[in-house]
N, C-alpha and C positions, 0 to 999 in steps of 0.2 A: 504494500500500500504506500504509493507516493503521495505526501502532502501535496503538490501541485498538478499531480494526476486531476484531469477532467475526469467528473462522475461521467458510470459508463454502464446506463441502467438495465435492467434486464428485466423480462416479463414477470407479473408475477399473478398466479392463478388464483381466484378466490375460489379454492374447493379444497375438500379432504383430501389428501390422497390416502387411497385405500389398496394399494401394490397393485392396480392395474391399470389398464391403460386409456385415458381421456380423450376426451372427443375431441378429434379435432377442430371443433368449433369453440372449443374456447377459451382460444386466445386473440378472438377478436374481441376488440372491445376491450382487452384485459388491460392493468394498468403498467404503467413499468414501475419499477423498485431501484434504488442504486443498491447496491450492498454493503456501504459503506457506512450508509443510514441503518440496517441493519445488525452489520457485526460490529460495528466501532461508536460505543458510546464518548469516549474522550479522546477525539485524533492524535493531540500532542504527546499523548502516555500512552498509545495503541501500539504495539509490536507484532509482525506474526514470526512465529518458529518452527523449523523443521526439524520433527521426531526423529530421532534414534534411540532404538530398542525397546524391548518391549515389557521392560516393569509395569506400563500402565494399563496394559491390554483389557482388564477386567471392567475399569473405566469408561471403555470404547475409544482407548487411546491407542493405537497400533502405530507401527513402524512407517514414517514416511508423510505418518499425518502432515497438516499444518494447524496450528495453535496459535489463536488470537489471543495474544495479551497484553492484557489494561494494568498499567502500575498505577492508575490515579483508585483503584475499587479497592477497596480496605479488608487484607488479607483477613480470614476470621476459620475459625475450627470448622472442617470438613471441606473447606473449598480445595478444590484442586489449585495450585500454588508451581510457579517455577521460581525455583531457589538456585541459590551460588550456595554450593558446601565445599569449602578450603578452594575454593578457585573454579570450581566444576558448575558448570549450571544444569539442573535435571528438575525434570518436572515429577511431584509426588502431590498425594493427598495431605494437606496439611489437619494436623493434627495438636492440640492447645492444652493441655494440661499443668494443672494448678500455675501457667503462665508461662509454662517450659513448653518449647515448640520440636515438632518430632515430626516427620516425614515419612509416610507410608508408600510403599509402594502398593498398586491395584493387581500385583501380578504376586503370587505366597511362594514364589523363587526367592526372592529378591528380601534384605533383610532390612526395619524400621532403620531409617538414619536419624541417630541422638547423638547432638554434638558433646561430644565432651569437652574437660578445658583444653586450650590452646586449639581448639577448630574455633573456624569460621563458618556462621551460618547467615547470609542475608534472605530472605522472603521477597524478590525482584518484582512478581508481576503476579496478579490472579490469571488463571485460564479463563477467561471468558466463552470460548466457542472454541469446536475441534472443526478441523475441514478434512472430510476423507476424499480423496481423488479415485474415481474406480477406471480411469481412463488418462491414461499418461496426456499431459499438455504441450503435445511436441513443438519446439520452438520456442515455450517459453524460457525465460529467464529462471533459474534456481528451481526447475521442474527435470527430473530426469526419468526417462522413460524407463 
């Protein structure tokens, strides 16, 4: 998402989707959406990121995703959270106890991260939205097929 990027709206259906398939008539008349009005409530604190690995898979977080995230939404017990631990940034379920912060992973491989002393732990960004791509964007930029 470029700040100076022109919005670049795209249809949007007012119906359920129920896993099949819509008439083709309706998306006359349908309105456009940008998606930026969408995923990005605070443009200036907006980031998106690309997954590796799969600690958060149980989440609906898989490998490759894209992850919108807002540093201005006030990190709180159970949101998904991307964190810097000793220098690393990884995304986990944040976890609040009696004020002590602890980092779950969604995948039961993968073991809680508690800083001890001399670690570093910052709290960077909430996940706001996951983007799964089922169709490689050839051509794009930071998209790999």
């Amino acid at each position: 998402m470029q700040p100076d990027a022109a919005p670049r709206p795209v249809w949007q259906l007012d119906q359920t989707l129920r896993a099949g398939f819509p008439s083709p008539a309706l998306d006359e008349g349908a309105p456009r959406i940008d998606l930026n009005e969408v995923l990005v409530r605070h443009p200036e604190a907006t980031f998106v990121m690309r997954v590796a690995g799969d600690s958060m898979r149980e989440a609906g977080i898989d490998e490759g995703d894209t992850v919108v995230v807002d540093r201005a939404i006030r990190p709180a017990h159970g949101m998904v959270v991307v964190a810097v631990f000793d220098g690393e940034f990884t995304v986990k379920r944040l976890e609040l106890r009696a004020g002590r912060p602890r980092l779950l992973a969604a995948n039961p491989s993968y073991p809680a991260i508690e800083p001890r002393e001399g670690q570093t732990l910052e709290i960077w960004g909430v996940v706001a939205h996951c983007i799964k791509s089922f169709v490689p964007m050839e051509g794009k930029a930071g998209w790999a097929a």
